[in-house]
C-alpha positions as CSV (number, residue, x, y, z in Angstrom):
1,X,93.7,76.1,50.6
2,X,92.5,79.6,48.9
3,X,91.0,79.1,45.7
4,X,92.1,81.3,43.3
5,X,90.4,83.2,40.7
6,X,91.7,84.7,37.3
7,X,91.2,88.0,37.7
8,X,92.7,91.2,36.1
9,X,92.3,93.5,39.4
10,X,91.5,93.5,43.2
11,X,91.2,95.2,46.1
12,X,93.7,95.7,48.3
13,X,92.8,95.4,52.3
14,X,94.5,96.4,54.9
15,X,93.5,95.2,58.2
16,X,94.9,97.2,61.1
17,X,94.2,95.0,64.4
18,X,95.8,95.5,68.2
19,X,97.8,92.6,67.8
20,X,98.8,91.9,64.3
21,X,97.9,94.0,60.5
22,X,96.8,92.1,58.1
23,X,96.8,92.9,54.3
24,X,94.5,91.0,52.3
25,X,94.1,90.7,48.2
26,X,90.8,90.1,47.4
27,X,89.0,89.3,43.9
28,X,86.4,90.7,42.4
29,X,83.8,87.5,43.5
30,X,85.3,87.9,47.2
31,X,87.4,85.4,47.2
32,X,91.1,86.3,49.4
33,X,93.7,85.3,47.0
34,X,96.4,86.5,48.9
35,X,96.6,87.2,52.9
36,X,99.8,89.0,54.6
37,X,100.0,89.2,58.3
38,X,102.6,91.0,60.9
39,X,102.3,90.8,64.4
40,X,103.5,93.4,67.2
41,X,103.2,94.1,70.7
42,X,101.3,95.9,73.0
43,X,103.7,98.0,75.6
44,X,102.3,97.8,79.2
45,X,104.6,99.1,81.4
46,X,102.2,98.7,84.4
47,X,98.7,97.6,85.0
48,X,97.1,101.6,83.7
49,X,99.4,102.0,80.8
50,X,99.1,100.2,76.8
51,X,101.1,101.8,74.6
52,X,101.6,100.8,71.1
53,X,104.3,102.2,68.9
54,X,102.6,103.7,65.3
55,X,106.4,103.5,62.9
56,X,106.7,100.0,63.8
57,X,103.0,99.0,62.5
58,X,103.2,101.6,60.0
59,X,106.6,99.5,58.9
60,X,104.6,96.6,58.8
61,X,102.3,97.6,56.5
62,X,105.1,98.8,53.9
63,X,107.0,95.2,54.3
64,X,103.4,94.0,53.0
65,X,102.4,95.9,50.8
66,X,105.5,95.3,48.8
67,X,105.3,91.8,48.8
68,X,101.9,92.2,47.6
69,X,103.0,94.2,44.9
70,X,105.6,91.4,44.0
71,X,103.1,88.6,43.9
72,X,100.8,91.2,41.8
73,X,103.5,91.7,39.2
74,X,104.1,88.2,38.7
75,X,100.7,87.7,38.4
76,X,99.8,90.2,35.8
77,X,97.0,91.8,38.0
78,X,96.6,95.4,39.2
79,X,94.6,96.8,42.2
80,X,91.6,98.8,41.3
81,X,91.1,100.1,45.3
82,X,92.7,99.8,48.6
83,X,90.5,99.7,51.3
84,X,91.4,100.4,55.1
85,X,90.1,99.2,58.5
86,X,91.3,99.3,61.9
87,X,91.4,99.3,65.6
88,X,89.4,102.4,67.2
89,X,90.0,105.0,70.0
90,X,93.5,104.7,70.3
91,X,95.0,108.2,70.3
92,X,98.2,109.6,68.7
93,X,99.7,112.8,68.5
94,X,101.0,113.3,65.1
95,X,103.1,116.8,63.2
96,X,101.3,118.1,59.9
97,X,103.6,115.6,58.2
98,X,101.7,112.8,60.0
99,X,104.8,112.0,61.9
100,X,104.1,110.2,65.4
101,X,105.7,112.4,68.0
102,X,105.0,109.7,70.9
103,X,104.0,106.4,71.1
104,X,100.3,105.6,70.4
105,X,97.9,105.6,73.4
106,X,96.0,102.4,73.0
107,X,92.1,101.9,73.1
108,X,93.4,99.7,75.9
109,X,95.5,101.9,78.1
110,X,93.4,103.1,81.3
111,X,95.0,106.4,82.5
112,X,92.2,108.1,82.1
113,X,89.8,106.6,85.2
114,X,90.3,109.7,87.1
115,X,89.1,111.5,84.3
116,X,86.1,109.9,83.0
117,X,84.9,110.0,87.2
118,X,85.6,114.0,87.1
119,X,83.0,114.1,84.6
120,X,80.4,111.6,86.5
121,X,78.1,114.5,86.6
122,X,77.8,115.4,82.8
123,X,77.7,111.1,82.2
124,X,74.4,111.4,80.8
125,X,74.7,114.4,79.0
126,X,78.0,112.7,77.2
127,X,76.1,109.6,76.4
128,X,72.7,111.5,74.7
129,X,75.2,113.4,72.6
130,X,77.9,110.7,71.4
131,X,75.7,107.3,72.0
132,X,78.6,106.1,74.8
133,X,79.1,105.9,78.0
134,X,82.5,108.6,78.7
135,X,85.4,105.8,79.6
136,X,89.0,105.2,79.2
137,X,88.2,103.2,76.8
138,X,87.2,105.8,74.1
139,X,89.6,108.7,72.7
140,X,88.5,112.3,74.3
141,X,89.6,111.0,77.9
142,X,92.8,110.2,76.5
143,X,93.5,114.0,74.2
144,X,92.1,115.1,77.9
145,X,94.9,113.2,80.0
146,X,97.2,114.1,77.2
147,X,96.4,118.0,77.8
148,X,97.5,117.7,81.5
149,X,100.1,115.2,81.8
150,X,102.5,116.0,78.4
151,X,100.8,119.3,77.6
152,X,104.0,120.7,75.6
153,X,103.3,117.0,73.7
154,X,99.7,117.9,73.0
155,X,100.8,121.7,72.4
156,X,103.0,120.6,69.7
157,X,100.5,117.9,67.9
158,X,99.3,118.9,64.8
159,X,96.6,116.1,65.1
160,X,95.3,113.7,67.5
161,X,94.7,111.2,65.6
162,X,93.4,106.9,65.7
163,X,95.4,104.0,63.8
164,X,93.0,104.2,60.6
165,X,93.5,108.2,60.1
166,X,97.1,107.5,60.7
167,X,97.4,104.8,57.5
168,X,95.1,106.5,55.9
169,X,97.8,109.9,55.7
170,X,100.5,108.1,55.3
171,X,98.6,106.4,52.0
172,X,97.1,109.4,50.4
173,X,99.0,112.6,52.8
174,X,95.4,114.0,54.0
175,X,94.1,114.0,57.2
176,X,90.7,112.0,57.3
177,X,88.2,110.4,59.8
178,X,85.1,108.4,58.8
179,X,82.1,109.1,60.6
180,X,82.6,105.2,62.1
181,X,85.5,106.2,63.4
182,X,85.0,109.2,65.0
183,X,81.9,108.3,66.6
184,X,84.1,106.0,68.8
185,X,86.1,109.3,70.0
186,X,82.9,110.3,72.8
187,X,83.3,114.0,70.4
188,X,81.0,113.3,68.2
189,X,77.3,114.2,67.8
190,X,76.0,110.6,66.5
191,X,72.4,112.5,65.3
192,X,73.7,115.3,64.0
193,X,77.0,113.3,62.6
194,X,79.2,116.3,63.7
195,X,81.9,117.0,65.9
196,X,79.9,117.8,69.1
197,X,80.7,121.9,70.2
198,X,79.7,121.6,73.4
199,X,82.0,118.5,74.2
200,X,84.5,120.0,72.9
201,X,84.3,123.4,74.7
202,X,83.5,120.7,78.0
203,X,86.9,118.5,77.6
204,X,88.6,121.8,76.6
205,X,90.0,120.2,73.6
206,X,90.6,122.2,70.2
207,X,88.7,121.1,67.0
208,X,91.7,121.9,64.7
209,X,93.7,118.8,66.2
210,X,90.8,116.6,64.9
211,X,90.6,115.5,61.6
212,X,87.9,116.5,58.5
213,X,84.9,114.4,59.2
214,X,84.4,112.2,55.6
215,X,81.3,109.8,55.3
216,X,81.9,106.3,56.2
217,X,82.8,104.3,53.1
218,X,84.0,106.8,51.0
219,X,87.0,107.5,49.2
220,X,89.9,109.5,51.3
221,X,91.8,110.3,47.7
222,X,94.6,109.0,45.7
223,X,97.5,106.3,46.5
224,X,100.4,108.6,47.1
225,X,103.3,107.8,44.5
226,X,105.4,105.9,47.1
227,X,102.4,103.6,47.7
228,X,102.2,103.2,43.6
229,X,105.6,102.0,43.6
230,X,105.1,99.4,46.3
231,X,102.5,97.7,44.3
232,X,104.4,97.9,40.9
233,X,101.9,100.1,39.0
234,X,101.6,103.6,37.5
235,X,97.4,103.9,37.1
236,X,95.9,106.1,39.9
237,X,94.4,103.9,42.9
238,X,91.7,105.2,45.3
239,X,92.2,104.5,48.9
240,X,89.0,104.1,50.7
241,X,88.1,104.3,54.8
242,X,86.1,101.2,54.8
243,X,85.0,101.8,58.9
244,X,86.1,100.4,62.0
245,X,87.0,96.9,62.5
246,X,83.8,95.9,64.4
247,X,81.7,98.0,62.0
248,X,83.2,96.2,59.1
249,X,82.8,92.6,60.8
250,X,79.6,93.3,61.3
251,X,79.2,94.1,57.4
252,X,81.4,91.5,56.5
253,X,79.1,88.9,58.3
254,X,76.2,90.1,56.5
255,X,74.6,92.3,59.0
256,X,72.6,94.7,56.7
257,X,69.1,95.3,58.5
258,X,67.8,96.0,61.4
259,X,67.9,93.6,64.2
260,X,70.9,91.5,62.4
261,X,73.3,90.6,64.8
262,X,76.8,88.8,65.1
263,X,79.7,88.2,67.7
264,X,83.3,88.9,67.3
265,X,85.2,87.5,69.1
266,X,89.1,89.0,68.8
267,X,91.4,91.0,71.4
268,X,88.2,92.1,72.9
269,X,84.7,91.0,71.8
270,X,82.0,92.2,70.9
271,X,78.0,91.6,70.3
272,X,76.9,94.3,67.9
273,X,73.2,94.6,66.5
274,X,72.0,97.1,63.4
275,X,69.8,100.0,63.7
276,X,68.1,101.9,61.6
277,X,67.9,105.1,63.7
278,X,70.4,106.1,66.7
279,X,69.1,104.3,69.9
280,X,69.7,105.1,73.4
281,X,70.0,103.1,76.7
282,X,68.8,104.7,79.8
283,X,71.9,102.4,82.3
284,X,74.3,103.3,79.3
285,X,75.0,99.7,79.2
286,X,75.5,99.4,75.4
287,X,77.5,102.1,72.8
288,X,75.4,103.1,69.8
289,X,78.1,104.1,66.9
290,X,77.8,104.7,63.1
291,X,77.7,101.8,61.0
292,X,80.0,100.8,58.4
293,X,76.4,101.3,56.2
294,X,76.2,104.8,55.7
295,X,72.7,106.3,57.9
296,X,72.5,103.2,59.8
297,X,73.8,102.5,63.2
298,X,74.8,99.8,65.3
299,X,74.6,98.9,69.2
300,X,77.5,97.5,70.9
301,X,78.0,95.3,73.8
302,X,82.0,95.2,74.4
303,X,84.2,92.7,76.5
304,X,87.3,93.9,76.8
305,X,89.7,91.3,77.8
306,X,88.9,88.0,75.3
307,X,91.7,87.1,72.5
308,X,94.3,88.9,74.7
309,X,93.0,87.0,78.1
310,X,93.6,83.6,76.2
311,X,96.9,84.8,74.7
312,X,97.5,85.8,78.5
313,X,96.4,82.2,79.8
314,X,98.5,80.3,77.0
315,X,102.1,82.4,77.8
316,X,101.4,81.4,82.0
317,X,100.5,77.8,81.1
318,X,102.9,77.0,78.3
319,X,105.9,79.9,78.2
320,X,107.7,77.8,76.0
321,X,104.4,78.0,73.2
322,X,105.5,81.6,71.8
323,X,102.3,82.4,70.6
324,X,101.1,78.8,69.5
325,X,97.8,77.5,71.0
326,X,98.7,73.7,70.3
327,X,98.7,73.0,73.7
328,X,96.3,75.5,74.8
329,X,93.9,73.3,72.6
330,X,94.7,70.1,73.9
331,X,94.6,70.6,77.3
332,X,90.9,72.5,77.0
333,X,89.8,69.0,75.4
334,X,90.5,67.2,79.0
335,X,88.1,69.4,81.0
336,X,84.1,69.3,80.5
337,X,81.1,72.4,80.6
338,X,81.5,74.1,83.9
339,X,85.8,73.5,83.7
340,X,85.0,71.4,86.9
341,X,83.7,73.8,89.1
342,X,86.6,76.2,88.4
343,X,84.9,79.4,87.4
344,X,86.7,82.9,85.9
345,X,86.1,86.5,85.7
346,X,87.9,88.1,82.3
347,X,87.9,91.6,83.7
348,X,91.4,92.0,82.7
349,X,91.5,95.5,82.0
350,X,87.7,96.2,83.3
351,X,84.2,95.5,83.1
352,X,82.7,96.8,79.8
353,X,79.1,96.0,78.8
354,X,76.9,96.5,81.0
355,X,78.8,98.2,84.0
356,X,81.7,100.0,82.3
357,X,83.5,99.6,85.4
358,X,87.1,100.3,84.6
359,X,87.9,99.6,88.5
360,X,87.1,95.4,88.7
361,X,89.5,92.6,87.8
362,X,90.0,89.7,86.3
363,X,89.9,86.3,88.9
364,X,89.6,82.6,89.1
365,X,87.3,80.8,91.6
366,X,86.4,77.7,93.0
367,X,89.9,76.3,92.3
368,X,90.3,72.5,94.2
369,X,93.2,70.6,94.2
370,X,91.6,67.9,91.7
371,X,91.6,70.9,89.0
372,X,94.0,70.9,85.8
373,X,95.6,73.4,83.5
374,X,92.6,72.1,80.8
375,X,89.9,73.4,83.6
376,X,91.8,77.0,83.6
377,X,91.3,77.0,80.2
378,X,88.0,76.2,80.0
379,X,86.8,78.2,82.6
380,X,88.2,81.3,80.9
381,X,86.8,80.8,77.5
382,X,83.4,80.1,79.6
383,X,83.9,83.5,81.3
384,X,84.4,85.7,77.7
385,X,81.2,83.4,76.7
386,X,79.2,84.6,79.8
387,X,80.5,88.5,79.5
388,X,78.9,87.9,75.7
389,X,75.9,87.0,77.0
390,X,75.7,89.8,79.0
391,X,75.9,92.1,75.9
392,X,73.6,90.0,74.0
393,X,70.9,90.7,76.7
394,X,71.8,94.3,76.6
395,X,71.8,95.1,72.9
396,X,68.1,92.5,72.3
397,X,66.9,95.0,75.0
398,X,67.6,98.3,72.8
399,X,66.8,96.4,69.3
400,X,64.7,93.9,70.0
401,X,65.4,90.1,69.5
402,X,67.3,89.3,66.8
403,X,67.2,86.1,64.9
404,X,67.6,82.6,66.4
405,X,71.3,81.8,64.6
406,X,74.0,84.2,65.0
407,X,77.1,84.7,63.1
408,X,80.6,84.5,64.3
409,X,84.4,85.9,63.1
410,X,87.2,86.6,64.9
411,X,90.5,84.8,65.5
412,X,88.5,82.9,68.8
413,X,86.2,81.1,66.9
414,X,89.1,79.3,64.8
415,X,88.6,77.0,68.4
416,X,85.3,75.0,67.6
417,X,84.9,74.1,71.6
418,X,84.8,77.7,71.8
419,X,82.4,78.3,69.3
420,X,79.5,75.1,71.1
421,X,80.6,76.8,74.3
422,X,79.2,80.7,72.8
423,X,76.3,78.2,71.6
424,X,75.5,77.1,75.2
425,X,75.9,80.3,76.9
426,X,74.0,82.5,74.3
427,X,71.4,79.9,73.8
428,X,71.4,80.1,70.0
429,X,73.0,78.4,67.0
430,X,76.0,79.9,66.3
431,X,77.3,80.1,63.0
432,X,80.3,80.4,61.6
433,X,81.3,81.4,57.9
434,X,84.3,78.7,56.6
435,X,86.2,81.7,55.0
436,X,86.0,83.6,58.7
437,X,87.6,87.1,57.4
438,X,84.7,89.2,58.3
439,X,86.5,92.6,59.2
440,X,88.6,92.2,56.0
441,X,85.8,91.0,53.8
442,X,83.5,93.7,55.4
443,X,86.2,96.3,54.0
444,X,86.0,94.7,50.3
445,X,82.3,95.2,50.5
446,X,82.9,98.6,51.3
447,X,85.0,99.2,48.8
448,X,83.0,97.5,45.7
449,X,80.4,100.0,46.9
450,X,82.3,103.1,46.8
451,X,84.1,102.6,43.3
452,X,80.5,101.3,41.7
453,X,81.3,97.5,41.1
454,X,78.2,96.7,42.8
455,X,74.7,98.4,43.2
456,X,74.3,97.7,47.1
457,X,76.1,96.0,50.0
458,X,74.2,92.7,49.7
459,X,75.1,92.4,45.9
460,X,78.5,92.7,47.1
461,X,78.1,90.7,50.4
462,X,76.4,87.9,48.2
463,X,78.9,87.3,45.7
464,X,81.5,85.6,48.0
465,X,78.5,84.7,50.9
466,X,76.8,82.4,48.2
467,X,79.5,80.1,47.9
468,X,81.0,80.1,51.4
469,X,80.0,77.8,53.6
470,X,79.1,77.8,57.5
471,X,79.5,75.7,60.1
472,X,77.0,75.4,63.1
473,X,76.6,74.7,66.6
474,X,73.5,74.1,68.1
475,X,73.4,74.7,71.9
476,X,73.2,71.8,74.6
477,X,70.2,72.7,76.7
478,X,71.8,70.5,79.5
479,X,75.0,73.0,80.0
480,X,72.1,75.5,81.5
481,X,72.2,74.8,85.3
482,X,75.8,75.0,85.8
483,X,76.5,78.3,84.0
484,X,73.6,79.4,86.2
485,X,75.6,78.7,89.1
486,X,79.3,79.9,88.0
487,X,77.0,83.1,86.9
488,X,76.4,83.8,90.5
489,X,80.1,83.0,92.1
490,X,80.9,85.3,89.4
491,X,78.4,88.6,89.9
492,X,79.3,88.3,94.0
493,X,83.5,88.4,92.7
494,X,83.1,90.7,90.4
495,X,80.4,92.9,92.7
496,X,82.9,92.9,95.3
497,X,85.6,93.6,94.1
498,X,84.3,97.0,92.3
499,X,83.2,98.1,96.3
500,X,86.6,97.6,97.5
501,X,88.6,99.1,94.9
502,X,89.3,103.0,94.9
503,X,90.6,105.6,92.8
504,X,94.1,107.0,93.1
């Protein structure tokens, strides 16, 4: 139940993930009073393509934000900011108008291989100046693919823009990018906190199809008038780019200092870690991007495939579930730590952290005859678990260790076996805030900032942390030897797969 607070105003937050927007209304204290949520598809036509299509989200977001409006009127309460966060590197070529001219290339499509290993030679060079390791992942490879496979498309694009800079025109008509944001593109300077020349003369890409560079958690401008009348009011409304949707999870989780760390655990996950300074990694293992905390960083360890490998699992085990994970849940109950001997890679669309190997694939092993659908199950949460642990190793390496409890968010962790099993494999007690809204509430914070409700982050981060509460799992010290073993089975897979696969 969401407890509700008289308030007069509130922020509004609009959440734009890969698989659903959410809009949240959020109180002065941090409590949500109100949460809207759409869902929509990924289009992947074949195994290299993810395309995502930027009117229908965009029509989403309307639909909500008049039914907030509705609720506010009736209500009596007004919004004093709207604050934005979203999915990163996804690309899409927009007119001045900020009209979409094709569908949106997303973070997850992988055309761009060939392109990234064209580059192989400048790797290092890419990953001093922009804190990342060049992959298909991030945006420049995709303007780059762009450029030679639709050039009249990239010709005729005013912008090339991300999900967050598209919102954010279509709330306030400017073109916008947060320093978050674009240091996720691989074109940005992360020292300098500029758009990199010499990448750009490198990719051949033109500056003027990139947006203004605005700091991170500041105010883009005004609500445009349509966006007034959605929400029933008249008074002026600043719209805010809160940061990327890790950054802000990060913030939202109460990851202020150095050395603060937390998982998240959504389409992909993610172990990120805060900096003081820009940090480097000499196997470009780990991405160091600007924080949602303006002149600090963090360090990113990535798995790629982790809500959408479960969603994957649940549609093969149980077609009729349409999106439910009742059954999905049940069955993971019947297997125990190890799944049984079963044992799964989650490289569904590539290895991230610490290869960045675009080439392996996902895989189950060890299968026997005496295995069930709960073992499947089991074995793949495991797998997402072990990839985590993989970053964790890879980020304590850069920062240093962080603290012995670490906080969780993300739609995943909704699954407490999940959240012992991320206990067991990262040999720490995970934690997990009862209101689990950390990108959202990471976006609030941001906003209280900019508009001056609060002195600091933490004032902000402690009015709603203060009264919500968390619950813990401590790890089982006995799960050790067997993820030891599937650890192995899994390195050789995964190890040998990457040497037999080739590029087209």
């Amino acid at each position: 139940m969401i407890q509700m607070e008289r308030e007069n105003k509130l922020s509004v937050v609009i959440d734009i993930g890969t698989s659903s927007t959410r809009v949240f209304l959020i109180g002065q204290q941090g409590t949500i009073q109100k949460k809207y949520q759409e869902s929509y598809p990924v289009y992947t036509p074949d195994e290299h393509t993810a395309l995502q299509k930027p009117e229908e989200i965009m029509g989403k977001i309307w639909e909500m934000l008049k039914q907030a409006g509705q609720w506010m009127g009736q209500q009596q309460i007004k919004a004093e900011a709207i604050s934005v966060t979203g999915q990163r590197s996804s690309v899409i070529p927009v007119d001045q108008n900020g009209k979409a001219l094709s569908d949106a290339v997303s973070w997850q499509d992988r055309r761009a291989e060939r392109i990234c290993r064209n580059y192989e030679k400048e790797w290092e060079n890419i990953y001093r100046i922009t804190g990342m390791k060049l992959s298909p992942v991030f945006s420049a490879p995709k303007m780059v693919w762009l450029k030679e496979n639709e050039p009249e498309l990239y010709q005729n694009a005013d912008k090339l823009i991300g999900f967050q800079e598209y919102v954010l025109y279509h709330l306030t008509h400017k073109f916008a990018t947060d320093l978050s944001i674009a240091s996720r593109t691989s074109l940005l300077d992360i020292e300098k906190l500029e758009w990199s020349p010499q990448l750009l003369e490198m990719f051949g890409l033109n500056e003027k199809k990139l947006c203004q560079l605005i700091p991170v958690g500041s105010i883009v401008g005004e609500a445009a008038p349509e966006v007034l009348r959605c929400l029933n009011q008249t008074e002026s409304i600043p719209v805010i780019s809160a940061g990327g949707d890790q950054q802000c999870a990060a913030l939202g989780l109460g990851c202020l200092e150095h050395g603060d760390m937390e998982v998240n655990s959504g389409t992909g996950a993610y172990v990120i870690g805060i900096s003081d300074v820009p940090v480097w990694d000499t196997s470009m293992s780990v991405n160091c991007n600007v924080s949602a905390i303006p002149e600090k960083w963090i360090v990113e360890g990535a798995v790629l495939s982790a809500g959408k490998a479960a969603a994957w699992l649940n549609k093969q085990l149980f077609p009729e579930s349409r999106g439910d994970f009742t059954e999905f849940m049940e069955v993971l109950k019947e297997s125990v730590p190890g799944a049984n001997g079963v044992i799964a890679s989650v490289a569904f669309a590539g290895k991230g952290t610490p290869k960045w190997e675009p080439r392996v694939r996902a895989g189950f092993m060890g299968i026997g005859f005496e295995n069930t659908r709960g073992d499947l199950v089991r074995a793949l949460l495991e797998g997402i678990a072990a990839e985590l642990r993989e970053c964790l190793k890879a980020v304590e390496a850069i920062i240093g260790k962080g603290s012995a409890d670490i906080r969780v968010s993300g739609g995943m962790t909704k699954n407490p076996v999940y959240c012992q099993i991320l206990a067991d494999m990262l040999k720490k007690e995970i934690c997990r805030p009862e209101e689990c809204e950390a990108t959202g509430l990471g976006a609030w914070i941001s906003a209280q900032t900019a508009i001056g409700n609060v002195k600091s982050f933490r004032d902000a981060y402690e009015r709603y942390a203060k009264k919500n509460a968390e619950n813990c799992y401590e790890p089982d010290v006995h799960t050790e030897v067997l993820y030891q073993k599937a650890d192995q089975l899994r390195m050789y897979y995964e190890s040998y797969y990457e040497k037999e696969q080739t590029y087209e």
